[in-house]
N, C-alpha and C positions, 0 to 999 in steps of 0.2 A: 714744174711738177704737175700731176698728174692730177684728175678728179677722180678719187675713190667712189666706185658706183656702183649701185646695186639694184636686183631685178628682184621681180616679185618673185613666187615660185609659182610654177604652170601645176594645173591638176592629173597628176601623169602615175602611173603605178612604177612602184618602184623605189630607191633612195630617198629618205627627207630630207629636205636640204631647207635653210631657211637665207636671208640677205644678210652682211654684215658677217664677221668672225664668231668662232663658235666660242660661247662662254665657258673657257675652264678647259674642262678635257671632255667635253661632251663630241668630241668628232673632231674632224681633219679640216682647216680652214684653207682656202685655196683662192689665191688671189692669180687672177686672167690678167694680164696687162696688155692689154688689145693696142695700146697704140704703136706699136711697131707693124704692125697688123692694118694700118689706116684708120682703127676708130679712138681717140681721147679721151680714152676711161681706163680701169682697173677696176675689175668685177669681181669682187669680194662673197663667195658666201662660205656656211659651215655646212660641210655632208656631216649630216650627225651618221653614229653609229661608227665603229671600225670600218678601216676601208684600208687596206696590207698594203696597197702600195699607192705612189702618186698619180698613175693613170686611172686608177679605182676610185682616187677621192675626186677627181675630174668631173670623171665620168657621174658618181654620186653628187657630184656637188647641181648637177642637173643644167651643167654647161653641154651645150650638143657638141661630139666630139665624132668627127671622121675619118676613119682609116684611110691611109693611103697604101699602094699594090707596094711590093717588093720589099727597100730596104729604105729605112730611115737615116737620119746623119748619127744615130749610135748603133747602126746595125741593128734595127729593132723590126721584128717583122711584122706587117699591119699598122705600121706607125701613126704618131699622130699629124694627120696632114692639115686638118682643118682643125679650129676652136671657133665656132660662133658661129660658122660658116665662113670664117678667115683664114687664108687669103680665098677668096672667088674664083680667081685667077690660076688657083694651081693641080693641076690635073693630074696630081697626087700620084706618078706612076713609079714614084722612086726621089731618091735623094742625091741628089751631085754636091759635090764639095764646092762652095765659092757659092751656094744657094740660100738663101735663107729658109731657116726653119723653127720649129715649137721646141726653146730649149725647156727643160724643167733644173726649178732651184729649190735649195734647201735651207737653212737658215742655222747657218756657225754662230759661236758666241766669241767675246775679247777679240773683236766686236760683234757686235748683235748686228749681222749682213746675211745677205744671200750670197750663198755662195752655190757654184755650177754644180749639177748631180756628178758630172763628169765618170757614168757609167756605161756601160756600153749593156744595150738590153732597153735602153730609154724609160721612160717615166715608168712601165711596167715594173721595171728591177728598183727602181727609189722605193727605199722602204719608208711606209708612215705607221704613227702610231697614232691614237687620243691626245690630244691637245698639241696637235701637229701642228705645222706652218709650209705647205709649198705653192713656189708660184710658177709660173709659165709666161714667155716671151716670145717674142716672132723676131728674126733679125737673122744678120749674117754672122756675126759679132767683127765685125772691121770698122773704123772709126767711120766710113761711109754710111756703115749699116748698120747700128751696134745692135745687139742681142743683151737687153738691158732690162731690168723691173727699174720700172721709174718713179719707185717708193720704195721706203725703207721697210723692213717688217716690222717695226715700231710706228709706225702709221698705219700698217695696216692691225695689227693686234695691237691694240692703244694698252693695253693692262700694263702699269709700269713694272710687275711684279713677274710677268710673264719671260720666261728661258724655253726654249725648244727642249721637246723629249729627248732621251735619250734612247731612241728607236734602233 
């Protein structure tokens, strides 16, 4: 398992975002799971304030996030090519199948898991609401490469009380 990690916030105009899940329904909490990506963390924070969709709370959550040119692997145009500056490696001009990329998750209940946006329109079309839960992974999803959060969302929003909105 993974180390749940979190960064200060930079002094930047724009979205407040603080480290750690956001308490309640104060905002969109968005968990990064970089290590598909090559780095050993899951970057946790809460973009306070509404944020409509999951590339919005991303982007609010004050993770640096870089378009890539053409088409992404949901058809999504300006996709997301980088998180963090993850991967270095990939020169963002389009999406091929059999490549790995930035999926985004949602979080089902009976059981409390992530489950794939499996939208086409990518993280821009995932709708969120206040006291949201999405996360983001890097991978191919084939057992070589899985496309995995490698934490539960009950690790990452520890409240035992806590259920995903109904967004």
């Amino acid at each position: 398992m993974s180390a749940v990690a979190s960064t200060t916030q930079a002094a930047t105009a724009g979205p407040v975002w603080t480290p750690g899940p956001c308490d309640g329904s104060d905002g969109v909490t968005v968990a990064v799971d970089l290590t598909g990506a090559g780095r050993p963390e899951v970057v946790v924070r809460c973009a306070h304030g509404h944020h409509g969709d999951a590339r919005a709370a991303l982007e609010g959550a004050g993770v640096p996030v870089h378009a890539g040119q053409q088409l992404g692997a949901y058809q999504d145009n300006d996709y997301v090519c980088r998180v963090d500056g993850l991967p270095a490696s990939d020169p963002c001009a389009g999406h091929a199948d059999g490549q790995p990329y930035w999926k985004v998750w949602r979080v089902g209940v009976d059981p409390l898991s992530w489950r794939g946006a499996m939208t086409d329109g990518g993280p821009g079309a995932v709708r969120t609401c206040a006291g949201a839960l999405v996360g983001f992974s890097f991978g191919v999803g084939t057992p070589q490469d899985p496309n995995v959060m490698t934490v539960a969302p009950d690790q990452v929003v520890t409240d035992p009380a806590w259920l995903p909105p109904a967004c």
